[in-house]
Each structure stands twice: as structure tokens, then as C-alpha cells.
C-alpha positions as CSV (number, residue, x, y, z in Angstrom):
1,X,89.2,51.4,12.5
2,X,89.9,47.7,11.7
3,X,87.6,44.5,11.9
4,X,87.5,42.4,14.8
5,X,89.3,39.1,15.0
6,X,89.0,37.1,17.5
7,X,90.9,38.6,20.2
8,X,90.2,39.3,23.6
9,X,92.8,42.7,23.9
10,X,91.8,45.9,22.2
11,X,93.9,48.7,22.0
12,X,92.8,52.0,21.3
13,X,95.2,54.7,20.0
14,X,94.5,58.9,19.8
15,X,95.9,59.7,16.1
16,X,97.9,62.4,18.0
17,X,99.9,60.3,20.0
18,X,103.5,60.8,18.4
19,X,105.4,58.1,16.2
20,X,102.2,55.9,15.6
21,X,103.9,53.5,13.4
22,X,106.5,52.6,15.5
23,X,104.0,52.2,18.4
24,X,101.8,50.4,16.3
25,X,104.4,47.8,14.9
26,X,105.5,47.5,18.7
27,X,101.6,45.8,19.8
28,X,101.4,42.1,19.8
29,X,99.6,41.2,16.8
30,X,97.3,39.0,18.5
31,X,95.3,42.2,19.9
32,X,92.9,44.0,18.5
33,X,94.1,47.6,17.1
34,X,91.8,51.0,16.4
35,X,93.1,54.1,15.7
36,X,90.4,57.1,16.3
37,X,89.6,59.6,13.7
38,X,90.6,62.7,14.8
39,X,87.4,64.5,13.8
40,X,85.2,62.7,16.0
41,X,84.6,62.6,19.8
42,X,86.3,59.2,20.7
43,X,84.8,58.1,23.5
44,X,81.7,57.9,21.4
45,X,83.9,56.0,19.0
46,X,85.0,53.2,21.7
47,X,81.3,53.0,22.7
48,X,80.6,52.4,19.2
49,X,83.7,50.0,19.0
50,X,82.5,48.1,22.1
51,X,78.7,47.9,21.1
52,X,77.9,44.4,21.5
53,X,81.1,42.8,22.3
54,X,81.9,40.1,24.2
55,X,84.4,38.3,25.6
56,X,87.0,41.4,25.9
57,X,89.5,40.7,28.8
58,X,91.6,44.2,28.2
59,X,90.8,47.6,26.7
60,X,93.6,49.6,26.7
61,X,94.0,53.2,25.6
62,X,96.8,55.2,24.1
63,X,96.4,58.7,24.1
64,X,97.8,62.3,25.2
65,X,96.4,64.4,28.1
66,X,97.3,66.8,30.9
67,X,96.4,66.9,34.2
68,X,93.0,65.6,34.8
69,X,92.5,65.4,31.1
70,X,92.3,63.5,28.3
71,X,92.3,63.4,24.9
72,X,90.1,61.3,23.0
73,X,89.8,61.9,19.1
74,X,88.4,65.7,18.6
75,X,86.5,65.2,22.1
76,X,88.4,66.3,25.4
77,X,87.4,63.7,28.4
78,X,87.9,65.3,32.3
79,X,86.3,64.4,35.3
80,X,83.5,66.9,34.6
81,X,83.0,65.3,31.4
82,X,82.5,61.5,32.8
């Protein structure tokens, strides 16, 4: 994952979501982008991410899921899960 700048819009992107360079080339490079490592539960990387953070207007996440799933690095997020 990358550094902060000074951006108010984060975008969070599942290494499994298909043709990542050309998505990621595609993002206004104003915003704030983190790719998840694959090996570890995500949503305990975007906590992570978020820890002390202020100012964030938009957190938006790229990822692959299925109904009533998603997923989220190696971690699968449902309803049950939340």
C-alpha cells in the first residue's frame, strides 16, 4: 500500500479484481490508491489504512464478490461477517 498525500478520496482495490493496471491508470491521480495484499484479511487492512485519518470525504472500494458477498484481500466479508 502507498503513503498518504493529501487527498481526501481513497480508493481501495482487491488484487483480484481483473486488469489492475488499466484500472489503476484510469483513477484520478489526485486520490489516494491502496492495493490489498492478497494474503491478508482486508477489511483489517482498510481499518489499518483508516487508523487515525482525518479529513476523508470518499472511501471507495474495488473488489469482486457474489451475492451477498465480498471479497476483501484473503478475508471473505457477508452479512454474517459484519
Amino acid at each position: 500500500m502507498s503513503k498518504f498525500s493529501n487527498s481526501n478520496t481513497i480508493v481501495v482495490i482487491d488484487p483480484s479484481v481483473e486488469d489492475l493496471q488499466t484500472l489503476l491508470a484510469a483513477i484520478d491521480p489526485g486520490w489516494d490508491v491502496h492495493v490489498l495484499d492478497g494474503a491478508r484479511d482486508g477489511v483489517a487492512q482498510i481499518a489499518e489504512l483508516m487508523a487515525g485519518q482525518r479529513g476523508v470525504t470518499a472511501l471507495h472500494i474495488l473488489t469482486h464478490g457474489a451475492p451477498g458477498q465480498l471479497t476483501l484481500g484473503s478475508g471473505l466479508l457477508t452479512a454474517a461477517s459484519m
